[in-house]
C-alpha positions in Angstrom: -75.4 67.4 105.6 -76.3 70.6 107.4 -80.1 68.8 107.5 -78.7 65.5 108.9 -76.6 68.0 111.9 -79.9 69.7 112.7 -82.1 66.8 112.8 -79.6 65.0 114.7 -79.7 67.7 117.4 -83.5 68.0 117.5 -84.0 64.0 118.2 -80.9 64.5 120.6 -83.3 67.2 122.3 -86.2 65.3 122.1 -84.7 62.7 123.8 -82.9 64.7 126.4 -86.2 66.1 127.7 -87.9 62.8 127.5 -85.6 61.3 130.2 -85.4 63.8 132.4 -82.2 64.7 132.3 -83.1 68.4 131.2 -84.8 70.4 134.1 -85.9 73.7 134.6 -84.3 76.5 136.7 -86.3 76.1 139.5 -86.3 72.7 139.5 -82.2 72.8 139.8 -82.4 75.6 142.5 -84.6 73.6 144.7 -83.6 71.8 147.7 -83.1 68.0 148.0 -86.7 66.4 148.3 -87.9 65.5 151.7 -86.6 62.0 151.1 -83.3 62.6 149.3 -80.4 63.3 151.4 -77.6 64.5 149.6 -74.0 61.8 149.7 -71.8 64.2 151.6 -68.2 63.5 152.3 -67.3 61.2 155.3 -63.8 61.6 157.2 -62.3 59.3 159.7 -63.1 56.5 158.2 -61.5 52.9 158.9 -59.5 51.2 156.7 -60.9 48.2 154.6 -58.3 46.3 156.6 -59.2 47.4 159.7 -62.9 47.3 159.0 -62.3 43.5 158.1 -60.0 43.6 162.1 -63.1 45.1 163.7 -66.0 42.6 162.0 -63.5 39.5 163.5 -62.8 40.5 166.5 -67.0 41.3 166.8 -66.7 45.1 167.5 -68.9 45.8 164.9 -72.2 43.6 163.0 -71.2 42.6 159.8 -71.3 44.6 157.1 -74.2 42.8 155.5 -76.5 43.7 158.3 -75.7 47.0 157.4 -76.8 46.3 153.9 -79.7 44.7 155.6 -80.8 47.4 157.6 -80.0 49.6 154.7 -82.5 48.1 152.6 -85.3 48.4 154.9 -85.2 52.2 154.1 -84.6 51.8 150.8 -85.8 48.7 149.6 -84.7 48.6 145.8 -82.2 50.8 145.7 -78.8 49.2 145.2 -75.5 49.7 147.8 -72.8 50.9 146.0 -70.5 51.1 149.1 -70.4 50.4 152.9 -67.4 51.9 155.1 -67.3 52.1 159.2 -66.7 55.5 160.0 -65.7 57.1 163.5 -68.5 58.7 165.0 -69.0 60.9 168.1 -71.4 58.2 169.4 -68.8 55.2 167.8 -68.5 53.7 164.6 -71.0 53.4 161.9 -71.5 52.3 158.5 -71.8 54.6 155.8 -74.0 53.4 153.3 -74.1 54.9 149.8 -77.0 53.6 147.8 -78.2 54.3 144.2 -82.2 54.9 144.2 -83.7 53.4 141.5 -84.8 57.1 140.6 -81.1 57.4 139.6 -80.2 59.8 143.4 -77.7 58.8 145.6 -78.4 58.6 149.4 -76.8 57.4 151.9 -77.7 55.4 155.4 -76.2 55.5 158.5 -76.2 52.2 160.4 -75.2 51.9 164.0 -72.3 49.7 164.0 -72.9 48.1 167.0 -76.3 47.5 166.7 -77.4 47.0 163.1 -80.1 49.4 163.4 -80.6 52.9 161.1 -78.8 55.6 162.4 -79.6 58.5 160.5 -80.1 59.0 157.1 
């Protein structure tokens, strides 16, 4: 039994270092690369309801050309959320996307325009 533990835990190892998910020191204590930009929080943000209220009334581009514009940084990363935020310049989307390196980003989208804000 005490064999079966140990081998268990090697393979686990094995396994752990094989996907990556085990990094070294400095590899944890280094910055975000160039291209990742951390998901940091996002306040005064709309309401789905009012997000829906500013899309009809055409305030805002539709979400999906967010997504859109989104992708064009990004291309096969996948949006896991889009929320219109208040900006000092006006509203944007907030895009959170999941790289297919497994890192979250997000994308700022001009809401009036449809065109990448920031990143």
């Amino acid at each position: 039994m005490h064999h079966a533990l140990a081998l268990l835990l090697a393979v686990s190892a094995v396994a752990a270092i094989a996907t990556g998910s085990v990094g070294t020191l400095a590899e944890e204590t280094e910055g975000p690369s160039p291209k990742t930009h951390p998901v940091a929080r996002i306040e005064n943000c709309l309401s789905p309801a009012d997000m829906r209220e500013s899309v009809a009334e055409k305030r805002v581009v539709p979400p999906l050309t967010a997504i859109r514009a989104a992708r064009s940084v990004y291309p096969r990363a996948e949006i896991q959320r889009a929320t219109l935020c208040k900006q000092e310049a006006g509203l944007v989307y907030v895009l959170t996307a999941l790289r297919r390196d497994g890192q979250f980003v997000q994308v700022m989208v001009d809401a009036q325009s449809g065109q990448v804000h920031g990143q």
